[in-house]
N, C-alpha and C positions, 0 to 999 in steps of 0.2 A: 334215236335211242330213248326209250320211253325212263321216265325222271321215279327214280323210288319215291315213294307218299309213305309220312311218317307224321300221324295224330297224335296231337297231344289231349290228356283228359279234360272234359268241358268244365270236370269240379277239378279242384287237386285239396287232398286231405294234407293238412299243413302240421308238422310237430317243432313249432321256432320256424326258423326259416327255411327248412328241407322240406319237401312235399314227400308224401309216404307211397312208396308204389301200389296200387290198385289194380284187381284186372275190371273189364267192362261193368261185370253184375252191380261194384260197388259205384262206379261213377254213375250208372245210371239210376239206382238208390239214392247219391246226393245229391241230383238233380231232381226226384221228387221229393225230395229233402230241403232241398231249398225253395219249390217251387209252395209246398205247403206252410214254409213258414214265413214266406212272402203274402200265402193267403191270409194265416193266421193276424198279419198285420194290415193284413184290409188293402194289400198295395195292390194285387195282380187282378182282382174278381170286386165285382160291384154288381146293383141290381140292374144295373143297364149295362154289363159287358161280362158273357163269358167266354174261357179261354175256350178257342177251338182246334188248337194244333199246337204241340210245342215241336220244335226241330233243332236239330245245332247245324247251323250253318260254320263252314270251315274257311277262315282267310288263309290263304294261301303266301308263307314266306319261305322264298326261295334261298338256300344256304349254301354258298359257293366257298371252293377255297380260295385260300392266296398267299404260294407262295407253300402250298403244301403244311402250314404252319398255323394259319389265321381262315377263320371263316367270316366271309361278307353275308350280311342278311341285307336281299333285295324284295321288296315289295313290288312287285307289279301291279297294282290296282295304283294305287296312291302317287306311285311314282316320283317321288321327292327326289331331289336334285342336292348332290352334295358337290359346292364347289371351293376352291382353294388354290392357291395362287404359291408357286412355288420360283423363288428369285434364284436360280442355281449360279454358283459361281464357278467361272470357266476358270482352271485353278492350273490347266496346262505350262503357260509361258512360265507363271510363279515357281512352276517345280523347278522347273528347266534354272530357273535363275537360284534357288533354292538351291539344285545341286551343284551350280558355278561356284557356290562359297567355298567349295572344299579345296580351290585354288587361291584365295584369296588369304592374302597376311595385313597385319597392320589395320592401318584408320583404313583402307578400303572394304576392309570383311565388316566391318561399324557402320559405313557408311551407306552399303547395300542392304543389312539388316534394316536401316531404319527404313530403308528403298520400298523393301518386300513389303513392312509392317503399314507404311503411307498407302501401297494399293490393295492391300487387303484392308484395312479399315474405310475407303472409298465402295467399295465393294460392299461393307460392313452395312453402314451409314446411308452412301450415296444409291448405292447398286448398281455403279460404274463398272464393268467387268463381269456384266451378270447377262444370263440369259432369263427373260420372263415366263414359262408357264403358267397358262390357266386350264385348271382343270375341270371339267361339270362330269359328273358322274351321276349320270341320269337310273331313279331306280332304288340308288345303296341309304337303306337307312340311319341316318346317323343321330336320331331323336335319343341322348341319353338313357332318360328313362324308360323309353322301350326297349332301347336294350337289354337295360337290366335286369326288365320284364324276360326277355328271351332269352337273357345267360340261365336264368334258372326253368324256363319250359323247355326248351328245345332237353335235356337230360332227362324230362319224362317222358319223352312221346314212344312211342312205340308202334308197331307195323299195324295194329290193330285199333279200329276206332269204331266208335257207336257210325249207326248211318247217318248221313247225313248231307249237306249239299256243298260241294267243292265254289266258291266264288269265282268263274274262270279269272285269267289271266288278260292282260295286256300286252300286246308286244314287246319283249325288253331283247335288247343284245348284253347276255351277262358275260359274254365272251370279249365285250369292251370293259365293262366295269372290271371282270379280272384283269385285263389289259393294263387299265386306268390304274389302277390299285396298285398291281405289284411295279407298275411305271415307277410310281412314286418311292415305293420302296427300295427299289433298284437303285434310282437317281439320289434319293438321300442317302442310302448306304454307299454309293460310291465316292460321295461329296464329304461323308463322314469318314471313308478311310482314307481317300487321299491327305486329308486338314491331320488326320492321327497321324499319316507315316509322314507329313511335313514338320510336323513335331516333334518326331523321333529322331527326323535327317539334320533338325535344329540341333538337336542336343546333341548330337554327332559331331556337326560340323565346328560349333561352338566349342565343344571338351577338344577337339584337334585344335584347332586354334590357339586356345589357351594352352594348352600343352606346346604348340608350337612359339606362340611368344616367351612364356615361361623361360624356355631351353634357347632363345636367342637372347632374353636379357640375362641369364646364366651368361652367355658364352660373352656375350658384352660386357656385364661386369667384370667378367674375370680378366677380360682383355684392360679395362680403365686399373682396375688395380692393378694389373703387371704394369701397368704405364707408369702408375701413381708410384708405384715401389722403384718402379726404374728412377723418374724422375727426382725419387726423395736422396737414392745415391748417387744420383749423378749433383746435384742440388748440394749436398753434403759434401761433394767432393769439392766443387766449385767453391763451399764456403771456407772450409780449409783452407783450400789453396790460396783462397783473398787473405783470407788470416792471415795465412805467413806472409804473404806480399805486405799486407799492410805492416807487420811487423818489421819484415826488410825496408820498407819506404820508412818508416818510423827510423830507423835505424838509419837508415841513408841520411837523413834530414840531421840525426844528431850528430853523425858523422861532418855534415857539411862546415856543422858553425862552431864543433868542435875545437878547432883550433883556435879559432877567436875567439869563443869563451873563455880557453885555457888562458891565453893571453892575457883576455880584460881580467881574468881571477889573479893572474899571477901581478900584473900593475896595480890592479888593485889591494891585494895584499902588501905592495911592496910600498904603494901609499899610506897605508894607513898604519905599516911599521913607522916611516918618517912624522907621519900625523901626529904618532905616540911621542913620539922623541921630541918632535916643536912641544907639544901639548905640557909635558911635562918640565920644559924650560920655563915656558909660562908661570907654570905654577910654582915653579921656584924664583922665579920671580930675576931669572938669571938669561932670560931670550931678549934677546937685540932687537931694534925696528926691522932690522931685516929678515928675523927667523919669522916675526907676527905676518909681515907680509908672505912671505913663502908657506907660510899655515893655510891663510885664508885662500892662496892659490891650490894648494893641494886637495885643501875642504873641495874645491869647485869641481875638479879635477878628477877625485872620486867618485862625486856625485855623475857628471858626465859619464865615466863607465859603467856606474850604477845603472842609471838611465839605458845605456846602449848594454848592456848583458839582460836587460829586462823586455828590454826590443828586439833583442836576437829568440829569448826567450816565447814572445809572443807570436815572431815569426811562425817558431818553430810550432809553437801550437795551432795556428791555422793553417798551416800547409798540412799539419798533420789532421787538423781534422776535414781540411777538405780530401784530404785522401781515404778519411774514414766516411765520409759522406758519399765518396763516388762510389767503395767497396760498398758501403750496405747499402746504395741505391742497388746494383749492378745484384747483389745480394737479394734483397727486395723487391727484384724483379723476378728471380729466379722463384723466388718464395709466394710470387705470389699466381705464379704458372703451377706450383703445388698445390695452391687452396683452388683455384680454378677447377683442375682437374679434379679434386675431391667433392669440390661443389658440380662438377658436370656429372660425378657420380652420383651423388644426390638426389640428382635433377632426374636423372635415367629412371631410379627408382621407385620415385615420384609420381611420373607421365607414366611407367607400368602399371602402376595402381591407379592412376586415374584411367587410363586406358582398360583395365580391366573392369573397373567400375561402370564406365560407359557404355562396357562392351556386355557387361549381364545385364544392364537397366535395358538397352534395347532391346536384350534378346529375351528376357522378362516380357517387356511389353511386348514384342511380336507373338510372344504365345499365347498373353490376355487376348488376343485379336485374335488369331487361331482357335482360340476358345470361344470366344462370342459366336465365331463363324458356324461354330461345331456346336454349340449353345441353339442357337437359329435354323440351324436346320435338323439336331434330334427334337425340337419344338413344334415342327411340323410334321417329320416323323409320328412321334408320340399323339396330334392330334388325329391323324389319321387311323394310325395301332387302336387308340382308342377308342372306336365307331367299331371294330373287329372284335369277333368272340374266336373264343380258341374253337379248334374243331369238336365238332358234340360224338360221343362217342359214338353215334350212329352215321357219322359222315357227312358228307353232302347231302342235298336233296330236295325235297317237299316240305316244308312241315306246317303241317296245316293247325293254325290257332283255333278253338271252336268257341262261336258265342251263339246263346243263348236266344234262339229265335221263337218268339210266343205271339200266336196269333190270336186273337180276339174279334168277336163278332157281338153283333145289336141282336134285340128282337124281330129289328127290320131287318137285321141283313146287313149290317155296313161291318165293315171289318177294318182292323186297326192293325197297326206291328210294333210291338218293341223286339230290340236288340239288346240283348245283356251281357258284357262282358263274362270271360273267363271268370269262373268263384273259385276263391278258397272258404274252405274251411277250419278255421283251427278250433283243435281240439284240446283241452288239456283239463286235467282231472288233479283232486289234492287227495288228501286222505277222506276229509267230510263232504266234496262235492265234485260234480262235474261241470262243467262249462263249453258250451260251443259257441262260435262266433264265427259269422259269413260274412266274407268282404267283396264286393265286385271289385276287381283288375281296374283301377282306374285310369292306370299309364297307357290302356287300350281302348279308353272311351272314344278316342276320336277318331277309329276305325271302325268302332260300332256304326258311332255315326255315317261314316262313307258305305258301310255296309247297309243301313237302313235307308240309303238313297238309291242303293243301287238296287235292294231285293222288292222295293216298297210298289212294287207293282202286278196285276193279274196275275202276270206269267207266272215268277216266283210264288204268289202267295198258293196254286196250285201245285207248283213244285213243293216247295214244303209241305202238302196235305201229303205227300206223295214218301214221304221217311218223317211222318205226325210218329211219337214215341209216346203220345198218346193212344197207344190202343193195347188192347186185351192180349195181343203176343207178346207182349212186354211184360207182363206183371208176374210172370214167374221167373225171370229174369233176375229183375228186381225185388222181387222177394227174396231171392236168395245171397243178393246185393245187401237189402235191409239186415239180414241175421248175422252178416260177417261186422258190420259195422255196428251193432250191437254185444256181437262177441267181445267187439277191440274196445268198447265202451264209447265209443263215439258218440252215439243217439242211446238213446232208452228205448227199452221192449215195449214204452207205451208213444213214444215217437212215433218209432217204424210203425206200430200199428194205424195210429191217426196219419201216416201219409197216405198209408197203402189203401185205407179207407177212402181217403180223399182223392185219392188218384183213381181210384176207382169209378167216383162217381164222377168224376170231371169225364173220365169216358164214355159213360151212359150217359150223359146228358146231352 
């Protein structure tokens, strides 16, 4: 199947950065256009060389799709090698584990998280887990600036072109470089969607999770508070009940030494009436040796039950308080299985929220890592996207670049070549002046060059004599090229006249 051929123009009339569509008459008008004000500047013609053929030679770049979306430009002459190295991560077993979390409760769903995160960041880092790709892409241009160069010619060219001489070709298989290409793309876009829907089945599996812990420490709390609540009335009842026990033992205790207290109060009352009765003898001065001694026997005698109602009295307060000591121990034990349990409520709530804290910091960082991953590899994506031009509205195909092929000859006979890249022209005019300015395509110099190695020989330089646009069939062509580019104001009417002059004689001579 023979391959469409699509010329671009050898000049491009430039207004800012868009080139102005032209048909043939006028590019071939800027090309004596430029060729005369190169003479003008003494660069093309000397007393020892004139031009004997100008031709445009056509390099030849091949524009393939890829991917129906993206066009590859391959140079077959040149041949450049674009290679790149793609680490793919075999991300299979990870899913598989990935979606086991959705069984998972508790510190094991935590602990797998950091599992997955440890061999995805090996993978990251190490490239443990990876398969290696190398790719040579023998052929596909990826020199920036040329591209840039051909994002904006390939949108001029069109079916028709000045004659000229096609650069053949080199053997290329662009049927691998498409291969190669959309490989890459394939492989990184499935590396890219599986790492997104691992992120997605994260936050999936995570929000269930947490919703599933949530509603067990719900159902846990509410169980420690009915406990707590149970154990505060059972707690409360048990203190009661000590109470009144202690009060009955209190009361038993006073009942016990009851009757001997009654006793020593009532002897002792009964002594201390007699006490009164000696005492006041005394003091009248009318008590016997015997009443003084029966005084100081009863004085002792008091005191003795004094003593023993004060001993019964102490008794009774240490039985009583070790019966208060064993109640509030027994008390105190019960009181303290209530702060327990309130404190083990505490504690629940606590480990929840540290547990949930641990459990987003992991799963945070497993998605930084997921992202690196996905980071790494739209990186080499994007370098590769970026060597591709979108498709030109004319398709696939040929599109042949033309430079500027000028042949020169001696008085003796010796002949020379230059190659001149692709010219613009820009143009642009004020109110008080016009101005033109020609620039040779320098981002294409070093295909001039491979093309001045490859044509700089007999054969070619015959070939070129062979479509010379140098000659008398051209000049009405080109004259009618000159008048449109005077109408737009490009050159002046006394321009166009000195080239057409000068192109003139460069064919008579």
């Amino acid at each position: 199947m023979t391959q469409q051929q699509y010329y671009i123009p050898a000049v491009l009339i430039m207004t800012g950065e868009k080139p102005i569509e032209h048909e043939l008459d006028s590019v071939l008008a800027c090309i004596y256009y430029y060729l005369v004000t190169k003479h003008r500047e003494g660069l093309i013609v000397s007393a020892r060389k004139r031009i004997k053929a100008i031709s445009i030679l056509y390099y030849p770049f091949n524009i393939i799709d890829v991917h129906g979306k993206y066009a590859a430009v391959i140079d077959a002459i040149t041949k450049p090698v674009y290679t790149t190295v793609f680490d793919k991560p075999i991300l299979e077993d990870i899913v598989d584990r990935l979606n086991a979390l959705g069984e998972m409760r508790g510190q094991a769903f935590i602990e797998e998280i950091s599992n997955i995160k440890n061999l995805l960041e090996a993978m990251y880092s190490e490239k443990e887990g990876t398969v290696t790709r190398r790719y040579e892409i023998r052929g596909l241009v990826y020199n920036k600036n040329v591209l840039d160069e051909l994002r904006v010619l390939v949108n001029t060219a069109s079916q028709k072109g000045l004659p000229g001489l096609v650069i053949p070709e080199k053997s290329i298989d662009t049927n691998e470089v498409k291969h190669l290409l959309e490989e890459i793309l394939d492989e990184t876009s499935k590396v890219i969607d599986q790492l997104t829907s691992m992120m997605n089945s994260l936050d999936q599996h995570y929000a269930r999770w947490r919703k599933q812990i949530e509603v067990e420490h719900e159902v846990k709390k509410k169980e420690l508070e009915k406990e707590v609540e149970s154990i505060k009335l059972v707690i409360q009842k048990r203190i009661e009940e000590y109470e009144a026990r202690l009060e009955i033992e209190k009361s038993r205790i006073d009942e016990k030494y009851s009757m001997e207290e009654k006793e020593l109060l009532d002897k002792i009352r009964s002594l201390e009436e007699r006490i009164e009765v000696l005492r006041r003898k005394v003091e009248e001065g009318i008590a016997r040796e015997e009443d003084r001694i029966e005084l100081k026997k009863l004085v002792r005698e008091r005191k003795r039950l004094e003593k023993r109602l004060e001993s019964i009295k102490r008794i009774k307060n240490k039985q009583k308080r070790a019966i208060e000591t064993k109640i509030q121990r027994i008390i105190g034990a019960e009181t303290m299985r209530q702060k327990y349990l309130e404190k083990e409520l505490e504690r629940y709530g606590r480990e929840l929220d540290k547990m949930v804290t641990k459990a987003s910091y992991e799963v945070e960082d497993l998605k930084r890592t997921i992202n690196k991953l996905i980071e790494q590899t739209m990186e080499l994506r994007k370098r590769v996207t970026s060597i591709l031009l979108e498709l030109p509205s004319l398709g696939v195909g040929k599109y042949l670049v033309p430079f500027i092929a000028i042949l020169y000859t001696t008085p003796e006979g010796i002949e020379s070549l230059d190659i001149i890249p692709l010219v613009k022209i820009y143009a642009s005019k004020t109110m008080f002046s016009r101005q033109t300015k020609i620039i040779e395509t320098q981002t294409l110099a070093s295909r001039a060059l491979r093309l001045k190695s490859i044509v700089n020989t007999t054969e070619y330089r015959k070939m070129i004599l062979t479509v010379n646009l140098l000659d008398k069939k051209y000049l009405d062509t080109a004259s009618r090229g000159f008048e449109k580019l005077v109408k737009e104001d490009i050159i002046s009417s006394g321009e166009a006249y000195e080239s057409l002059s000068l192109i003139e004689s460069y064919i008579e001579s």
